[in-house]
N, C-alpha and C positions, 0 to 999 in steps of 0.2 A: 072889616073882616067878613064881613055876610055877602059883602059883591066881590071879595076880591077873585081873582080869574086862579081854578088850580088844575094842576098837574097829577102827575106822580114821583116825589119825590126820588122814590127808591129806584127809578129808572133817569133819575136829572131832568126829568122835564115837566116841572111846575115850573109857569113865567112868573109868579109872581116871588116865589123862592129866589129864582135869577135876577132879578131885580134889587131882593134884599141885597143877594153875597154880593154884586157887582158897586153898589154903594156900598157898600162898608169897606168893599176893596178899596174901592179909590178914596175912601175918608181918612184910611190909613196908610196908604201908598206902597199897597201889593198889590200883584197881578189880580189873584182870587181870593175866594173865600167860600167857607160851607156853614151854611147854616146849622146849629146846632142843641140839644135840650135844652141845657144846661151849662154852664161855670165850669161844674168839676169835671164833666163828661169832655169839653173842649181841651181841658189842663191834660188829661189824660190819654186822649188821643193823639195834640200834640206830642208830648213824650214817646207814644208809642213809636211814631213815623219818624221822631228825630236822635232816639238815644239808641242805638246797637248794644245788642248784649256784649256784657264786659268791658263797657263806658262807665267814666261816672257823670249823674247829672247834679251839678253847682248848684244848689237852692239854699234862702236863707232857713234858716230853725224856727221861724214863728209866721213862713210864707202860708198862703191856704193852702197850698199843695203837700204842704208834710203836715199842718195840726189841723184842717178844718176838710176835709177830704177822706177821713174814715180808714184811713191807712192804704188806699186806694194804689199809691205807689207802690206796694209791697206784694198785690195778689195783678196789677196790669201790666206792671214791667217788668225787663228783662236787664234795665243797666243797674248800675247802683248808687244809692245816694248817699252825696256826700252835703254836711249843713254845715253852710257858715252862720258868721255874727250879722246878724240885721239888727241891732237894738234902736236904732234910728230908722231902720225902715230901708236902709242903705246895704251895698254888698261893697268890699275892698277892691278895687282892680288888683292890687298890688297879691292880695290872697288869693286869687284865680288865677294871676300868672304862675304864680310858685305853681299852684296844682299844674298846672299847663307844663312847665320845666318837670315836673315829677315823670309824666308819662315817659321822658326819657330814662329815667331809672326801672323801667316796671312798674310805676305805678298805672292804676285806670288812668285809659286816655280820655279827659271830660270832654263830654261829644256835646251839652248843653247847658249854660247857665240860664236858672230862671229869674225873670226881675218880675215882682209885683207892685205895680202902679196904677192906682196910690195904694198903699201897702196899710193890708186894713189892722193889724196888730202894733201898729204905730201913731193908732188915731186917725185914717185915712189919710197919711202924706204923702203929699206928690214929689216925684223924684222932680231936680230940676236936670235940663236938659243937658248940662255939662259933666254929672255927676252918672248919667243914663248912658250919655257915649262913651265916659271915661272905662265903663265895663264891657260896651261894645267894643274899643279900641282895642283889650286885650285880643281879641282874635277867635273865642271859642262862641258859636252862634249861640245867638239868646231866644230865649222863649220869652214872651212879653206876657205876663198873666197881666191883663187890664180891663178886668172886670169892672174897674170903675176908673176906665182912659180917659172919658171925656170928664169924668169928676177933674183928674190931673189936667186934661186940658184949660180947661176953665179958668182951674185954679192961678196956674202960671203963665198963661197966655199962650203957652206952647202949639204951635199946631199936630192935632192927632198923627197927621204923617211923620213930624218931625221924630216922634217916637217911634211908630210903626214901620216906617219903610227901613232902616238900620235891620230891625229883629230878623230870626228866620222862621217866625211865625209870631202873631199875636191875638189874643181875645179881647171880646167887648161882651159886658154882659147889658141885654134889654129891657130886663127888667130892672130891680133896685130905683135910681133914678130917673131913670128913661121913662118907664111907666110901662112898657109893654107885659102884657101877664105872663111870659115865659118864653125863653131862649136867649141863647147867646151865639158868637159868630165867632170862628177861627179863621185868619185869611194867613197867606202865604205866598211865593211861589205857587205855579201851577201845578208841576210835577210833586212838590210836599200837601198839596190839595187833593190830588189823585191819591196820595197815597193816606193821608189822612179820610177820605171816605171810607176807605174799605177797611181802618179800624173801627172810625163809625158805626159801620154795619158790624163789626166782630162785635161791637160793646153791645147794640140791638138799637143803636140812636139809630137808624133808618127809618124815616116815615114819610107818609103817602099822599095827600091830600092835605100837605101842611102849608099851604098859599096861606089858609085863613089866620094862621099863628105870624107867617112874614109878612104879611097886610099891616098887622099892631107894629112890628119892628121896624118900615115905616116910618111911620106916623112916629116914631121916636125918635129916629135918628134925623128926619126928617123938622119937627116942631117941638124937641124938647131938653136938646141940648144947651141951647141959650139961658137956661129957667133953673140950671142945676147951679149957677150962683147966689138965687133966691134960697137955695138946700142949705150950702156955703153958710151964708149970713145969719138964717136962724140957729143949725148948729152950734155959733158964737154963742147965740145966746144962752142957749142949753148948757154950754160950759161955762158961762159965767156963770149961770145959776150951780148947776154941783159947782165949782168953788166957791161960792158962798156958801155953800151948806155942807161941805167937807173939804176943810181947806186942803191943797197940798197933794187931793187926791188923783189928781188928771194921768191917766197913762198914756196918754199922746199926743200928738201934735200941740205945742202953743199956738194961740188965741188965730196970729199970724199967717197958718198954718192948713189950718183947720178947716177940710173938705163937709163932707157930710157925716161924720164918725166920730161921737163922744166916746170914750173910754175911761172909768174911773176905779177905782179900788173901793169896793164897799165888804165891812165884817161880815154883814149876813145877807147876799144875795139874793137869796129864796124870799126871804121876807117882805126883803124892796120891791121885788117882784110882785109878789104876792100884793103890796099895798098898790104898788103903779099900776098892777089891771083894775082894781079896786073902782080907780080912777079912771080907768078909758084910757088907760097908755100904755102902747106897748113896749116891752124890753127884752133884751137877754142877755145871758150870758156867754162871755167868749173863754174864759177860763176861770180856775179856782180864784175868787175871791174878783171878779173882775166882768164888770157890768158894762157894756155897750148900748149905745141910743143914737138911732137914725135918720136923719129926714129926710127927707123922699117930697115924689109932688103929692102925697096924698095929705100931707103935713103940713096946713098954712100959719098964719099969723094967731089964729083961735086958737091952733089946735098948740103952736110955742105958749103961748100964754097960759094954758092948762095945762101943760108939763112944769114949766116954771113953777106956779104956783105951787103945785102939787110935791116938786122938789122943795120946795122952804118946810112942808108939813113931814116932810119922810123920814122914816126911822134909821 
């Protein structure tokens, strides 16, 4: 980060920016790509550049984009949303055509479905790839929220493009697993590039001298995709441990399944909270009654071991 070569962003010409967006293009098998803050700032933008007012945009009800996004849908866009059933983590082909057949009655014409893979309200699971095209195959363009795509890659052996080049845009976030300290990347089309910068710039994500931030991004997509299997298999462990200590309680993905995202059912969440920092562990909450735990590469074999244990003593 401290050598990397920079530009000016907000004029496209930092090389080492161009560098980032062009790998992560071709990791996912689009043209471009724009480097970006943030997760929600890329979800959001996409939307902006793909959904026309008086569209509706397909997303499931427990995607990040309608609960962990701050209602951000409601004060950026101009279409309107319509939630299906994700309770597996999954959207209907067969629910998205009907909507699709509706527009010929007056209803909104859905100008975008969104897929979230791996879809973190489900215990981080990974769509498989025939279940991913089966929603492409309906015909209305998908936004790929894949905040944690190479998490899905890994998992299924699926190649990143295999999912990416279908979409009409997708994200990768850099940090969480990757390790980079901040940003994420939206690729596309060129011309949905173009037009997704200058919402960019509308939201105030234009910045300057930001080589030294795609320097880390790098270095992640570069040496630390391989390693997010090692996240994978501690995870496990993590879940065996809460089921041993609250049977029954798991809200997502089985053992089988299971990317880097515990999710469980606990009565008093504040509390557990409250005793897990106690211990040097972090946690949080993803909703009412309902505790999440993440491994990352900052999380080794010690640090599994001291969660473990510390789960056999909690309240």
């Amino acid at each position: 980060m401290a050598d990397a070569e920079v530009g000016d962003d907000g004029f496209d010409d930092d090389p080492t920016v161009h560098r980032l967006q062009e790998a992560f293009a071709e990791r996912v098998g689009q043209p471009a790509a724009l480097f970006m803050p943030s997760g929600t700032m890329a979800n959001q933008v996409a939307l902006r550049a793909l959904a026309p007012a008086g569209t509706s945009v397909l997303v499931g009800r427990r995607q990040h984009v309608v609960s962990h996004e701050g209602g951000a849908f409601g004060l950026n866009q101009v279409a309107q949303l319509h939630v299906l059933d994700d309770h597996d983590g999954t959207l209907d082909p067969a629910e998205i055509a009907w909507l699709l057949e509706g527009s010929r009655h007056r209803w909104p014409r859905p100008s975008v479905v969104c897929v979230e893979n791996t879809h973190l309200a489900s215990g981080g699971r990974a769509w498989s790839l025939d279940a991913y095209q089966a929603v492409v195959d309906v015909g209305v363009p998908v936004h790929l929220d894949g905040a944690r795509l190479f998490n899905a890659s890994v998992a299924t052996g699926v190649d990143p493009a295999a999912y990416g080049a279908p979409a009409a845009s997708v994200t990768a976030c850099l940090s969480k697993g990757l390790g980079a300290p901040i940003g994420s990347l939206l690729a596309g089309p060129r011309d949905f590039v173009d037009a997704a910068r200058m919402e960019r710039k509308r939201m105030g994500g234009g910045m300057r001298q930001v080589g030294i931030l795609a320097a880390a991004g790098l270095v992640a997509l570069d040496t630390m995709v391989d390693r997010l299997a090692d996240d994978h298999d501690r995870a496990r462990r993590l879940l065996a441990a809460v089921e041993d200590r609250w049977p029954g309680s798991n809200r997502g993905a089985p053992p089988e399944l299971t990317t880097n995202v515990v999710l469980f059912d606990h009565a008093d969440p504040l509390a557990l909270l409250g005793y897990l920092a106690g211990e040097g562990i972090g946690a949080v909450t993803l909703g009412p009654r309902l505790v999440r735990l993440v491994t990352h590469h900052d999380v080794d074999d010690e640090g599994i071991d001291r969660a473990v244990t510390a789960l056999k003593g909690a309240p």
